[in-house]
Short mmCIF file of the C-alpha atoms (twelve columns), coordinates in Angstrom:
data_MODEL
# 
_entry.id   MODEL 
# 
loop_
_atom_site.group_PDB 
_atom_site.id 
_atom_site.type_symbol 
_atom_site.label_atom_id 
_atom_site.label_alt_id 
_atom_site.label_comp_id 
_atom_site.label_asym_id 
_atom_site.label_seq_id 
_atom_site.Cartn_x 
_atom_site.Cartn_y 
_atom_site.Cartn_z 
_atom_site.pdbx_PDB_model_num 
ATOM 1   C CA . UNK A 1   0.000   0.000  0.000   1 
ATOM 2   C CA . UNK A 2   0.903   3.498  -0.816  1 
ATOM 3   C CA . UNK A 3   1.962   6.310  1.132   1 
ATOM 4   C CA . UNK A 4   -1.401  7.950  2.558   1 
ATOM 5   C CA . UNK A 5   -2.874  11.140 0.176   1 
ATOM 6   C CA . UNK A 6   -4.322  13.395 2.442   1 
ATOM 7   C CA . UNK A 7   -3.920  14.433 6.068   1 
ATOM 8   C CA . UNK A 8   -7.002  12.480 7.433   1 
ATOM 9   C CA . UNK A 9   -5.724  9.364  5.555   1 
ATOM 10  C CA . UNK A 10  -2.918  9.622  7.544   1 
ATOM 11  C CA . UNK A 11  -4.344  10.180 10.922  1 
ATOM 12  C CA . UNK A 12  -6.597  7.270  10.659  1 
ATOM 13  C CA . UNK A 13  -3.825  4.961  9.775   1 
ATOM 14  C CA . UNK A 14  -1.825  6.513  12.318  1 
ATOM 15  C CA . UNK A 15  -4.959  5.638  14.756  1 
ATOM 16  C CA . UNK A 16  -5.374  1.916  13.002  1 
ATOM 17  C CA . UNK A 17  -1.863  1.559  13.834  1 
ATOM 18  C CA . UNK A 18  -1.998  2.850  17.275  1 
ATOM 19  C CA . UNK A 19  0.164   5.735  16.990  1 
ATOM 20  C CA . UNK A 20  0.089   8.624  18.850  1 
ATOM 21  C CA . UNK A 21  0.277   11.826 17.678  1 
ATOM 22  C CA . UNK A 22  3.871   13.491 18.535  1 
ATOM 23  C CA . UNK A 23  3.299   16.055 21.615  1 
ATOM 24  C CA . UNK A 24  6.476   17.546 21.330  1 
ATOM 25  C CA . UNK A 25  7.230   20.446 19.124  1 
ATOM 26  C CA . UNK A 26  6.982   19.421 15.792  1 
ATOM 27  C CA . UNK A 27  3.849   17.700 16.622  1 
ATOM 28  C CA . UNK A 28  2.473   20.988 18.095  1 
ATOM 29  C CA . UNK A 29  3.662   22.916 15.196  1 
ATOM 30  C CA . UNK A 30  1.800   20.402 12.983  1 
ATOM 31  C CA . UNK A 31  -1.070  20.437 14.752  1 
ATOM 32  C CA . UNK A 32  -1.495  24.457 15.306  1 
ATOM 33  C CA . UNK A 33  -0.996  24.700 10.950  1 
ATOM 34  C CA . UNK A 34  -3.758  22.047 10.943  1 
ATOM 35  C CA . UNK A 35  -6.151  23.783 13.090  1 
ATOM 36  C CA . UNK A 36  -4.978  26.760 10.808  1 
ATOM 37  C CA . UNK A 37  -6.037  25.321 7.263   1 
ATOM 38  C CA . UNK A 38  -9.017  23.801 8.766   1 
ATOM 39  C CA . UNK A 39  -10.613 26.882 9.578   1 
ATOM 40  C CA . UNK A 40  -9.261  28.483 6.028   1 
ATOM 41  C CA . UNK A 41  -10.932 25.347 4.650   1 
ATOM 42  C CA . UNK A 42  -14.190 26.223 6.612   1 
ATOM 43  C CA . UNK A 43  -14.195 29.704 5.415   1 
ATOM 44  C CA . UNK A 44  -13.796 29.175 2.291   1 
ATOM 45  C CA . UNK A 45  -16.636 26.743 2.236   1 
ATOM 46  C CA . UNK A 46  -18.558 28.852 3.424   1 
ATOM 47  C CA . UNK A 47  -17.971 31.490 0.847   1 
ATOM 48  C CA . UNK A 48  -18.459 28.713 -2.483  1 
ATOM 49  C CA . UNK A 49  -21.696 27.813 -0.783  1 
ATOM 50  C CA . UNK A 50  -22.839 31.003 -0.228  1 
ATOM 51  C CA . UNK A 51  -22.016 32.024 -4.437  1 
ATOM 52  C CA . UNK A 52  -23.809 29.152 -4.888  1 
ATOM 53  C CA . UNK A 53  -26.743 30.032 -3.516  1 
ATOM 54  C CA . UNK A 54  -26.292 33.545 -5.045  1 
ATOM 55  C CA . UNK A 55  -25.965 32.004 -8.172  1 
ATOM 56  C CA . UNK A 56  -28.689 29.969 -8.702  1 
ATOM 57  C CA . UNK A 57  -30.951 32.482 -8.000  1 
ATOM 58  C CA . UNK A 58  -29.425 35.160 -10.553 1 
ATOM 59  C CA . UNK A 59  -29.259 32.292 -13.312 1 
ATOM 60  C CA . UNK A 60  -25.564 31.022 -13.530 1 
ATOM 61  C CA . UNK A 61  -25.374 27.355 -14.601 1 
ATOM 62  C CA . UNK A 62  -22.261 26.815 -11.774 1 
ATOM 63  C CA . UNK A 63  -21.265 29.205 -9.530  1 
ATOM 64  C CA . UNK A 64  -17.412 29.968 -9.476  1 
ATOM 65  C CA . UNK A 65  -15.733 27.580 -6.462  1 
ATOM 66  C CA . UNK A 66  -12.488 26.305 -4.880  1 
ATOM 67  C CA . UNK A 67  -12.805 24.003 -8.055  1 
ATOM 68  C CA . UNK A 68  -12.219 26.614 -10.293 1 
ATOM 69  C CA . UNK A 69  -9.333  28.246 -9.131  1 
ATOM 70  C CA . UNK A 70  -5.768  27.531 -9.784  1 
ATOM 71  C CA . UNK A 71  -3.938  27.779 -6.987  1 
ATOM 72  C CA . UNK A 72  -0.423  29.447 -6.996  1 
ATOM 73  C CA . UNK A 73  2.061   28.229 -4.266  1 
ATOM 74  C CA . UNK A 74  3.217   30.514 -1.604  1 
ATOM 75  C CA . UNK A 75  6.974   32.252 -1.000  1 
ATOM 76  C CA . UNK A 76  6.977   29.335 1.822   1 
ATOM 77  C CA . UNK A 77  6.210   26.623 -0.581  1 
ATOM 78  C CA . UNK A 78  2.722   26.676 1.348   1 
ATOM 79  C CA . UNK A 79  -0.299  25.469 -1.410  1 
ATOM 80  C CA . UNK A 80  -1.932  28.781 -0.753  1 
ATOM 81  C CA . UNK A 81  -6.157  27.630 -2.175  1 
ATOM 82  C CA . UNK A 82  -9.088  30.966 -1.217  1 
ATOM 83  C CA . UNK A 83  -8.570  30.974 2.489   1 
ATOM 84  C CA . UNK A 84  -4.438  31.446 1.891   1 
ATOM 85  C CA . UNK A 85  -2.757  34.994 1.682   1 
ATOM 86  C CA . UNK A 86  -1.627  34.429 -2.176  1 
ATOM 87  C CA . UNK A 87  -3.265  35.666 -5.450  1 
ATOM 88  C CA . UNK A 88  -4.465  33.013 -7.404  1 
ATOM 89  C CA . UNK A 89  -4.284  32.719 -11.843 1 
ATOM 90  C CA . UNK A 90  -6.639  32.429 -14.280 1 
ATOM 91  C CA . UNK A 91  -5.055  30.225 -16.776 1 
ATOM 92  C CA . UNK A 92  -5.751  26.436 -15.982 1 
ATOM 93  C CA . UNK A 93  -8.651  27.129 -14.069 1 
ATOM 94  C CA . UNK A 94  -12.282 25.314 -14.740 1 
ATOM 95  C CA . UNK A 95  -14.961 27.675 -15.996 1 
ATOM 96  C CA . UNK A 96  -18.541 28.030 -14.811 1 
ATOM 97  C CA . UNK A 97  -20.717 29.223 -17.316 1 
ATOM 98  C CA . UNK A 98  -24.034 31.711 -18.104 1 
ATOM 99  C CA . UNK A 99  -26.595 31.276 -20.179 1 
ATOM 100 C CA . UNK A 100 -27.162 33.863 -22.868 1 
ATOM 101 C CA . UNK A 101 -30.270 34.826 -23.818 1 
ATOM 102 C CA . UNK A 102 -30.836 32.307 -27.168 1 
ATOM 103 C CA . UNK A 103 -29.458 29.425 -24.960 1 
ATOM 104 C CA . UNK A 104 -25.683 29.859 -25.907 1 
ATOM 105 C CA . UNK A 105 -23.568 29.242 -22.704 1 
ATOM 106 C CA . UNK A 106 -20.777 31.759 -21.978 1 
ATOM 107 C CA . UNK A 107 -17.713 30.463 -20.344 1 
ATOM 108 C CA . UNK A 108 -16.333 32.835 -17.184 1 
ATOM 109 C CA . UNK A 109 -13.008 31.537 -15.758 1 
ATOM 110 C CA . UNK A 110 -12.642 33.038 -12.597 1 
ATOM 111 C CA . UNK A 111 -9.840  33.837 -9.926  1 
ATOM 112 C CA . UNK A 112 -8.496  35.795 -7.121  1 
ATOM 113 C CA . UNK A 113 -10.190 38.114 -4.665  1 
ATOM 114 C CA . UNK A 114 -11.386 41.439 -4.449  1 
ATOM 115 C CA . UNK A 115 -13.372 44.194 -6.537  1 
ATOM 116 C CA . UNK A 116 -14.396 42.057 -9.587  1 
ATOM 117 C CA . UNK A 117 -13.047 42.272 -13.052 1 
ATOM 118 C CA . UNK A 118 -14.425 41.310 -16.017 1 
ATOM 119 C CA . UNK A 119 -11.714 40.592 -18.772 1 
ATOM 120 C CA . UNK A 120 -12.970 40.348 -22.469 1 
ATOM 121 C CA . UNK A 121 -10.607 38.887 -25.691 1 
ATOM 122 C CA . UNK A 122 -10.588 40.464 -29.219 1 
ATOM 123 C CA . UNK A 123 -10.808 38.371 -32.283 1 
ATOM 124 C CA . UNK A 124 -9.392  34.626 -32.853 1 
ATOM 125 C CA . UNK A 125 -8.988  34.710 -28.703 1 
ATOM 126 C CA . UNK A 126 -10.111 33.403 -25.728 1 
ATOM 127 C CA . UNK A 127 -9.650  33.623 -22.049 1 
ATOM 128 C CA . UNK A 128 -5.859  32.573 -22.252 1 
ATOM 129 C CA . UNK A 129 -4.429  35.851 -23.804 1 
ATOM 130 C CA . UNK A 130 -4.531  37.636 -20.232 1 
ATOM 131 C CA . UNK A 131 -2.669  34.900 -19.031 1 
ATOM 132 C CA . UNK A 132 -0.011  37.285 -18.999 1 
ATOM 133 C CA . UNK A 133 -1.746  40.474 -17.122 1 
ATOM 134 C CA . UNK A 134 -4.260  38.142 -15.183 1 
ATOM 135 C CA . UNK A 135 -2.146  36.892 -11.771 1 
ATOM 136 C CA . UNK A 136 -0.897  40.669 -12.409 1 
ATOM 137 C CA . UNK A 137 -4.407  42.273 -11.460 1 
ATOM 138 C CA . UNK A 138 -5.360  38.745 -9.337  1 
ATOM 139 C CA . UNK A 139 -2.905  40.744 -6.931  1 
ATOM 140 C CA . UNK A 140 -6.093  43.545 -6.362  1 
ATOM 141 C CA . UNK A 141 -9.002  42.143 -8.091  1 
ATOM 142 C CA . UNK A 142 -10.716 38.843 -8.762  1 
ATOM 143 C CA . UNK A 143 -10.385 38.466 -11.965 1 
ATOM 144 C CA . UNK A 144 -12.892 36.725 -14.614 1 
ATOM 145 C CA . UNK A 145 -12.098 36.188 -17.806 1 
ATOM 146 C CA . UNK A 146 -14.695 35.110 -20.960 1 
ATOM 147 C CA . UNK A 147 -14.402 32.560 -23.726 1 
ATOM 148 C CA . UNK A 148 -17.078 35.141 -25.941 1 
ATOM 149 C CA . UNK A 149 -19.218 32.818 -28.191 1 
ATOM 150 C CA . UNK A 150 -17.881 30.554 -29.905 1 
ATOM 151 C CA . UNK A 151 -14.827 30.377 -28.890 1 
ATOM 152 C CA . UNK A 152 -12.794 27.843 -26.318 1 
ATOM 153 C CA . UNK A 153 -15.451 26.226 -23.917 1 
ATOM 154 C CA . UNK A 154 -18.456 28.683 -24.702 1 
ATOM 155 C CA . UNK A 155 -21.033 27.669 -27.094 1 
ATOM 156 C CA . UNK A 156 -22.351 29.010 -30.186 1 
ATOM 157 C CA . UNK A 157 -25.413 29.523 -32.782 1 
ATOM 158 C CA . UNK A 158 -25.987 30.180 -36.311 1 
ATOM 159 C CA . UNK A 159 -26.801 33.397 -37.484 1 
ATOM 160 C CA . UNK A 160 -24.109 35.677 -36.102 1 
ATOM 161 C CA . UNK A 161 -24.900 39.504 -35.194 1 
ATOM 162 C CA . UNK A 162 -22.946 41.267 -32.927 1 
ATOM 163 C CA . UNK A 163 -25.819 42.722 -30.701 1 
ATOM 164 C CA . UNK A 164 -25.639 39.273 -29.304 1 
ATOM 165 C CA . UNK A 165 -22.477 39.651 -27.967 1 
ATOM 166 C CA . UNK A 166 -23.051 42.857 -26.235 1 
ATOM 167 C CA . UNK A 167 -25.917 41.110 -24.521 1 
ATOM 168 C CA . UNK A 168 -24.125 37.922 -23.594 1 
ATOM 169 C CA . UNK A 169 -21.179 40.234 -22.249 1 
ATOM 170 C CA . UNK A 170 -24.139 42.271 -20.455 1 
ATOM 171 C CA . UNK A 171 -25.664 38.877 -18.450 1 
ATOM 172 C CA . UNK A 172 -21.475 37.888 -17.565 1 
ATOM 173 C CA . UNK A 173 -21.516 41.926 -16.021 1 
ATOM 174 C CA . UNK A 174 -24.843 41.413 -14.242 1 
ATOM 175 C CA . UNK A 175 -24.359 38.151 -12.876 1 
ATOM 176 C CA . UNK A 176 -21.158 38.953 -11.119 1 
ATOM 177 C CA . UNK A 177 -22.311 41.913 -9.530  1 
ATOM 178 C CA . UNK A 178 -24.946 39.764 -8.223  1 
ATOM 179 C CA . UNK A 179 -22.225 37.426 -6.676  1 
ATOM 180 C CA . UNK A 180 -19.906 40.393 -5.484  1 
ATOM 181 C CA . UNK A 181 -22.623 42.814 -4.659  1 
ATOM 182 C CA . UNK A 182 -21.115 45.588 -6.133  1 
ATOM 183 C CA . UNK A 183 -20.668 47.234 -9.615  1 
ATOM 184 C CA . UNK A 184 -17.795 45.080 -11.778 1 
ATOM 185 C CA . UNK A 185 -15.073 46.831 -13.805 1 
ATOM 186 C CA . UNK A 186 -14.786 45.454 -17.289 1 
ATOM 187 C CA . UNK A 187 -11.450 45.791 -19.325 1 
ATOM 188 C CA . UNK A 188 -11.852 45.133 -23.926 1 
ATOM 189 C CA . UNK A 189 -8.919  44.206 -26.023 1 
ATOM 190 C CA . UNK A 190 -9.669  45.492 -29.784 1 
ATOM 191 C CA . UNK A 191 -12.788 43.696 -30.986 1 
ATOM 192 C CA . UNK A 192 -13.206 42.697 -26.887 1 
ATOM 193 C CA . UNK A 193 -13.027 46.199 -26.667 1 
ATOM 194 C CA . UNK A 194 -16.337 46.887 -29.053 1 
ATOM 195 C CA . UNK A 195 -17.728 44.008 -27.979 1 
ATOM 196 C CA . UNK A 196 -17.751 45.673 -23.617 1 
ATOM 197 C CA . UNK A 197 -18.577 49.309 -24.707 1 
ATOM 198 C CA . UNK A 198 -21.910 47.689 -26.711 1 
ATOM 199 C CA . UNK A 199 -22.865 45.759 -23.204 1 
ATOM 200 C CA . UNK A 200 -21.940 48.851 -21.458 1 
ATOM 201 C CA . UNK A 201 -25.283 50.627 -23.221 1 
ATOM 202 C CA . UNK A 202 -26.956 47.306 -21.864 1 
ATOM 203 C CA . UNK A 203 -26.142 46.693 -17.989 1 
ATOM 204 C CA . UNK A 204 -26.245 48.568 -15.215 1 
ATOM 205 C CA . UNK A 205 -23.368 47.236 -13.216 1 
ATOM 206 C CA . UNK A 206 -20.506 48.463 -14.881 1 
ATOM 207 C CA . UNK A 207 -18.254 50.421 -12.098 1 
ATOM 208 C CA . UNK A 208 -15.650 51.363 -14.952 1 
ATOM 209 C CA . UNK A 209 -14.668 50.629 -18.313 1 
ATOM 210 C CA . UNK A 210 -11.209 50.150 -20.062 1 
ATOM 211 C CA . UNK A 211 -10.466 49.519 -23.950 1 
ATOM 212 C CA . UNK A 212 -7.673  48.756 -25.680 1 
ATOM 213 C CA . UNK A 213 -7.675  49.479 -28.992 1 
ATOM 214 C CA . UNK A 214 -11.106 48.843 -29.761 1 
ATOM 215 C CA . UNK A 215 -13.320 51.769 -31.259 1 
ATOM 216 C CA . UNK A 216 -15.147 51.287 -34.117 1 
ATOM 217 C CA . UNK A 217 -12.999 52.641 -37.048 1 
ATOM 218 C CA . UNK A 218 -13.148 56.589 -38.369 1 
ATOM 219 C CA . UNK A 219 -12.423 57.706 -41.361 1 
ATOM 220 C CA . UNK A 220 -9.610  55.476 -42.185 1 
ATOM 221 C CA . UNK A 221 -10.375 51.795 -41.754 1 
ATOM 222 C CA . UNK A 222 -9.045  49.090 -40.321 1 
ATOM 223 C CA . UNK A 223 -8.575  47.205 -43.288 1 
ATOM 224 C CA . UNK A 224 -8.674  47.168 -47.490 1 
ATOM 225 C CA . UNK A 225 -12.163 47.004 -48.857 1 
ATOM 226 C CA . UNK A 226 -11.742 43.732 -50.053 1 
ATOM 227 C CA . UNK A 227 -9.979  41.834 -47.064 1 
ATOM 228 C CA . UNK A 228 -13.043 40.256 -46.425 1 
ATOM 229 C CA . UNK A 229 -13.662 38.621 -50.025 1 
ATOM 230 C CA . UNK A 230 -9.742  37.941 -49.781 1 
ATOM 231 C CA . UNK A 231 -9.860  36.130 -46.613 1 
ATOM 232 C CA . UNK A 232 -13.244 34.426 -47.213 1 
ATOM 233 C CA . UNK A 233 -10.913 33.180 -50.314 1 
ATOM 234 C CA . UNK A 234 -7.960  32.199 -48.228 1 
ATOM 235 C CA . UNK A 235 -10.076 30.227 -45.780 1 
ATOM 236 C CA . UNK A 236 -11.444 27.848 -48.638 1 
ATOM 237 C CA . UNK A 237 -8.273  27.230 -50.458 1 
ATOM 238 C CA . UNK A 238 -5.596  27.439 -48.131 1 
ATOM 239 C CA . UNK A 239 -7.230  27.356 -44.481 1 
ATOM 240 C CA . UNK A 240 -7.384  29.108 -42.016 1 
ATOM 241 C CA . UNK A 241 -3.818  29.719 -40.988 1 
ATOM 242 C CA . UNK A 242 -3.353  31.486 -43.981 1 
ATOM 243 C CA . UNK A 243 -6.374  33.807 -43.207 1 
ATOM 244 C CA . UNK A 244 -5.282  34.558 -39.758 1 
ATOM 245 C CA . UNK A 245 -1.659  35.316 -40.907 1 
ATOM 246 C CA . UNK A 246 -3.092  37.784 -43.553 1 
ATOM 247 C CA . UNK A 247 -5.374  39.245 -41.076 1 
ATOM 248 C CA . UNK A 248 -3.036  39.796 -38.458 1 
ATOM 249 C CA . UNK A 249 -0.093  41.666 -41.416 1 
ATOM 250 C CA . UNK A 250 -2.818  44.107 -42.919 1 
ATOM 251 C CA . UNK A 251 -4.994  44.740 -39.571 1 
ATOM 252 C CA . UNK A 252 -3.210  44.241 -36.579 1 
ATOM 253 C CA . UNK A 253 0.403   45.619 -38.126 1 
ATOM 254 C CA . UNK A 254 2.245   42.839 -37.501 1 
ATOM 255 C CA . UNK A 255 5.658   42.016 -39.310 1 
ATOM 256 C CA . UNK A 256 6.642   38.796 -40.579 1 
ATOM 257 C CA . UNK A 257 8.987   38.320 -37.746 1 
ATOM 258 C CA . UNK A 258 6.501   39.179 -35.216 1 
ATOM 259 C CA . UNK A 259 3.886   36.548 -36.734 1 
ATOM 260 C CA . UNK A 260 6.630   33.727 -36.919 1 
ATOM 261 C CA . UNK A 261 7.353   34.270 -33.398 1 
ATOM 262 C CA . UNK A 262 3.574   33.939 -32.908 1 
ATOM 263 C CA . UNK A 263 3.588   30.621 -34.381 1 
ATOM 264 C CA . UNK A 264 5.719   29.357 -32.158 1 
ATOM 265 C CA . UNK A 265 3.548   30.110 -29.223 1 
ATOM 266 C CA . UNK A 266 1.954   27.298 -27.778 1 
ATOM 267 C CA . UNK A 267 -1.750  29.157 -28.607 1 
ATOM 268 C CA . UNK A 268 -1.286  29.314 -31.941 1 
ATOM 269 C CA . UNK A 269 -3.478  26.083 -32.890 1 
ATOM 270 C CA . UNK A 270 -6.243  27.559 -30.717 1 
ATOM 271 C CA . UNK A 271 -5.935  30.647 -32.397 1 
ATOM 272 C CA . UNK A 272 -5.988  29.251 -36.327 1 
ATOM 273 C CA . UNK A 273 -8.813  27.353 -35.141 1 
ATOM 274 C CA . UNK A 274 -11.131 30.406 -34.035 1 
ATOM 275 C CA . UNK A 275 -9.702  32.424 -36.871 1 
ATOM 276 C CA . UNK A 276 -12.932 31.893 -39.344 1 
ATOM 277 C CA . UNK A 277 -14.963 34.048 -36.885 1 
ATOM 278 C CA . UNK A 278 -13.121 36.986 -38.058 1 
ATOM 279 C CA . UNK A 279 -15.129 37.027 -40.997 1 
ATOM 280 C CA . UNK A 280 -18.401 37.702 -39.077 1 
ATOM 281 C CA . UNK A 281 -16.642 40.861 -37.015 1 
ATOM 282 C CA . UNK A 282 -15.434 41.793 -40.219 1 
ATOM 283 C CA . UNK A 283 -19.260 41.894 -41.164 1 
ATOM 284 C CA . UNK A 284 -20.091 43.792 -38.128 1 
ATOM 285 C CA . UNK A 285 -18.232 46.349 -39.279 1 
ATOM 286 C CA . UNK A 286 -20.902 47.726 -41.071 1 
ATOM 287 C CA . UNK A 287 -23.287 47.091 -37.693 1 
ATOM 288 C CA . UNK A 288 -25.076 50.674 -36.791 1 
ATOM 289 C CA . UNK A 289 -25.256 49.058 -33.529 1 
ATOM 290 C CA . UNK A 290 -21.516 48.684 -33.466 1 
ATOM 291 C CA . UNK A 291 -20.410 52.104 -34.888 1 
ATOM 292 C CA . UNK A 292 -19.207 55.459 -33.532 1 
ATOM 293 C CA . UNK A 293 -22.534 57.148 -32.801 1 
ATOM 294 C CA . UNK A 294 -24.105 54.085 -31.115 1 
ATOM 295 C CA . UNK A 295 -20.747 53.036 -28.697 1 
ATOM 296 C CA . UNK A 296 -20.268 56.625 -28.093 1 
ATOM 297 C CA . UNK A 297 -23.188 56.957 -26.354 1 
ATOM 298 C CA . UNK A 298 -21.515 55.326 -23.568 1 
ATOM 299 C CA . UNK A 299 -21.556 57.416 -20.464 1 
ATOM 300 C CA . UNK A 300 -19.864 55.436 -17.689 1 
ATOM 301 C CA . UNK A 301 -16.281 56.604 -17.480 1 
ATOM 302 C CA . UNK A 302 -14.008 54.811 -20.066 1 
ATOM 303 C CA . UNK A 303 -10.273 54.817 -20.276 1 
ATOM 304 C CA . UNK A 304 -9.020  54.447 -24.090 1 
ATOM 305 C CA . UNK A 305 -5.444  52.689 -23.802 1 
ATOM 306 C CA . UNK A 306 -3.138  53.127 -27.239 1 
ATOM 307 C CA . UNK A 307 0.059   51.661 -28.595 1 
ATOM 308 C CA . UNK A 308 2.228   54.272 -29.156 1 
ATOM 309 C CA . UNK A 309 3.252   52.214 -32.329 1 
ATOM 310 C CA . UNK A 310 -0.123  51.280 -33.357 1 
ATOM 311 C CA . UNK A 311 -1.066  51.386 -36.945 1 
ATOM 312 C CA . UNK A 312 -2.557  55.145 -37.432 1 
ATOM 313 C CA . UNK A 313 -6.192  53.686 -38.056 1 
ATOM 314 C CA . UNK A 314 -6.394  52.790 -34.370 1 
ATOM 315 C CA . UNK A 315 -5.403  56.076 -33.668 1 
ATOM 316 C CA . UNK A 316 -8.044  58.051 -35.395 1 
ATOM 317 C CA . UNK A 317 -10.331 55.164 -34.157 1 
ATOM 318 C CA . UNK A 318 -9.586  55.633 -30.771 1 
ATOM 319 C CA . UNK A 319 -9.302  59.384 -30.908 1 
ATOM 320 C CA . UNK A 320 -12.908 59.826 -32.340 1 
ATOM 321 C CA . UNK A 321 -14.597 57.835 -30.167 1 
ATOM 322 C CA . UNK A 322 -13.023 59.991 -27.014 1 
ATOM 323 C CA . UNK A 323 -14.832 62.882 -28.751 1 
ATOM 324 C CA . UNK A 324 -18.295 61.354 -28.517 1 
ATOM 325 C CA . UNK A 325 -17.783 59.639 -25.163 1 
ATOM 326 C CA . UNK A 326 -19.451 62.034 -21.919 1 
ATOM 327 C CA . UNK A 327 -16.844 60.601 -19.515 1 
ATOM 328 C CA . UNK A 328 -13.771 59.324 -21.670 1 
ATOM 329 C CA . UNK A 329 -9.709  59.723 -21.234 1 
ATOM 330 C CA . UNK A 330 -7.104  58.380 -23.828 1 
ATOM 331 C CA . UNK A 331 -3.672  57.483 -22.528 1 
ATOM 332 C CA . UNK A 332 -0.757  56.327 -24.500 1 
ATOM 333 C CA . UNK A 333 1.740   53.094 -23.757 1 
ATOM 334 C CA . UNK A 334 4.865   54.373 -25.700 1 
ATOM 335 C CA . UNK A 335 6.766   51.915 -27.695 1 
ATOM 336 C CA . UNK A 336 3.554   49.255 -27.604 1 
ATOM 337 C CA . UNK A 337 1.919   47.861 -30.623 1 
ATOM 338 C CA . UNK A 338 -1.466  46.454 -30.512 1 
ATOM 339 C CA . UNK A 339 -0.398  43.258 -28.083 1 
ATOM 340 C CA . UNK A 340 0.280   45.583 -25.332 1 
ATOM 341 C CA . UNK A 341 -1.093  42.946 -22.646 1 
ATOM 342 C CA . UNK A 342 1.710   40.450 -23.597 1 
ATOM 343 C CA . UNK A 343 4.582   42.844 -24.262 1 
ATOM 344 C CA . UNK A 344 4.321   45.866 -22.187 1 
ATOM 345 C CA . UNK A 345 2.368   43.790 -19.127 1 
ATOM 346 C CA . UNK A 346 3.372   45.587 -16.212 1 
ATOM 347 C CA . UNK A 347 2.668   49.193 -17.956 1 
ATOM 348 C CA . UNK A 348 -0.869  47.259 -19.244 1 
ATOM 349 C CA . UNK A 349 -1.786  47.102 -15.816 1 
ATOM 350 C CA . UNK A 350 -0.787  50.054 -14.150 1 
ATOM 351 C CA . UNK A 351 -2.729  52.263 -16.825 1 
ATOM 352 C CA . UNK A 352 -5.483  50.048 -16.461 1 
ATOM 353 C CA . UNK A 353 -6.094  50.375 -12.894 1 
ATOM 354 C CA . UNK A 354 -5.569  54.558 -13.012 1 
# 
């Protein structure tokens, strides 16, 4: 028989075996840092069954538990789960999920404690491209990070239009104030971005709202006008690693260097495989819902972030909407491109949280 697996294993065969426990001073350390992770244990019951409770009754499928999180060890080498003193990650962790309004579930992969933070992906994403800034704002908020429709572990439906998006974005934002009691803040990156500052017109919970490079394009657009014929093309012939390569040279500005460096990242299969549903928010585009005059109706205050090397179109983008926002700032991360959350991390995060 194997060595024991948990701590009660062992004190029953310590008990079968009629051992004693130690009464000296290791034995009374061991014992006082039992007593001590019993009671985190009991607390942090508490709390999962209390967001369960919550939960069910504001319509989440599963509220977020101990099960969910990812736990991060300690400077002592302590496993430090919700009752412990460390931040906990987002990437790795199990999602709960909430129902949109046509039936689609929405995957939320949650972490951390604190004021709650709603992080939402741009195009050919999911929840893992914060892995980067996530355990970076786990440190003041608990963070909660989307797979938006049809994408990673959320589900999907026919008939795209991007008003659905806003609202499933909308229920994530209401739902989590429900469990936290309090307004959430809600961060976009690029489409992301569009996608918060339509559900910002739609719930009432938003505290604050951040977006990175994602107005609705000005006068100079994102891309060619026929990009979207061309990739539609690429996709049937060649697949879609070709389209998302060609998509991410003429929109997103990247150089052939920076893309085969991106291939080599260990997302880069998840990535090719969401890349055909940038031909629908290439259609949305042309969304009224989606454009300058609707999103700038916003009113909550929203910080605009900018890549100080950002192709000029986000730019204008960005600078336009500012002028239509009631309550908006624009601040600029010199020397960052439009990945700013993966290379310029710490400064993501510090002008996120102004």
């Amino acid at each position: 028989m194997g060595p024991p697996r948990t701590g009660a294993d062992a004190r029953r065969t310590a008990r079968d075996a009629g051992h004693a426990q130690s009464s000296g001073a290791r034995g009374g350390a061991f014992d006082r840092r039992r007593r001590e992770r019993r009671g985190q244990g009991r607390r942090a019951g508490r709390r999962v069954r209390r967001a369960t409770r919550s939960a069910r009754g504001s319509g989440a499928t599963r509220a977020p538990g101990v099960g969910d999180l990812v736990r991060r060890r300690g400077r002592r080498g302590e496993d430090q789960g919700p009752g412990g003193g460390a931040p906990l990650t987002v990437v790795g962790a199990g999602p709960w999920f909430v129902e949109a309004r046509d039936g689609t579930l929405i995957a939320v992969f949650s972490s951390g404690r604190g004021r709650p933070l709603l992080v939402v992906h741009g195009a050919a994403a999911d929840h893992t491209t914060f892995r980067t800034v996530g355990p970076l704002f786990g440190v003041r908020f608990g963070v909660h990070a989307i797979d938006r429709r049809g994408r990673g572990a959320s589900g999907d439906r026919t008939g795209y239009r991007i008003e659905r998006e806003f609202d499933d974005v909308a229920m994530v934002i209401e739902r989590l104030a429900a469990l936290a009691g309090r307004k959430v803040d809600v961060i976009g990156h690029s489409f992301g971005g569009r996608i918060a500052l339509g559900a910002a017109l739609r719930a009432d919970s938003i505290g604050r709202l951040v977006v990175y490079e994602g107005a609705p394009p000005a006068e100079r657009p994102y891309q060619a006008p026929d990009l979207r014929d061309r990739l539609e093309r690429l996709l049937a012939e060649d697949g879609p690693a070709a389209l998302f390569e060609t998509f991410l040279s003429e929109v997103i500005g990247m150089t052939p260097e920076d893309i085969a460096a991106y291939r080599a990242n260990p997302v880069w299969p998840d990535r090719v495989a969401a890349a055909a549903t940038i031909l629908r928010e290439l259609d949305a585009e042309s969304s009224p819902a989606a454009g300058l005059d609707a999103l700038g109706g916003v009113t909550i205050p929203v910080l605009q972030i900018l890549g100080g090397e950002s192709l000029p179109a986000f730019r204008e983008a960005t600078e336009a909407l500012d002028a239509r926002l009631a309550n908006g700032h624009v601040v600029v991360i010199e020397g960052a491109k439009h990945a700013a959350h993966h290379t310029h991390a710490a400064r993501f995060v510090a002008t996120a949280r102004r």
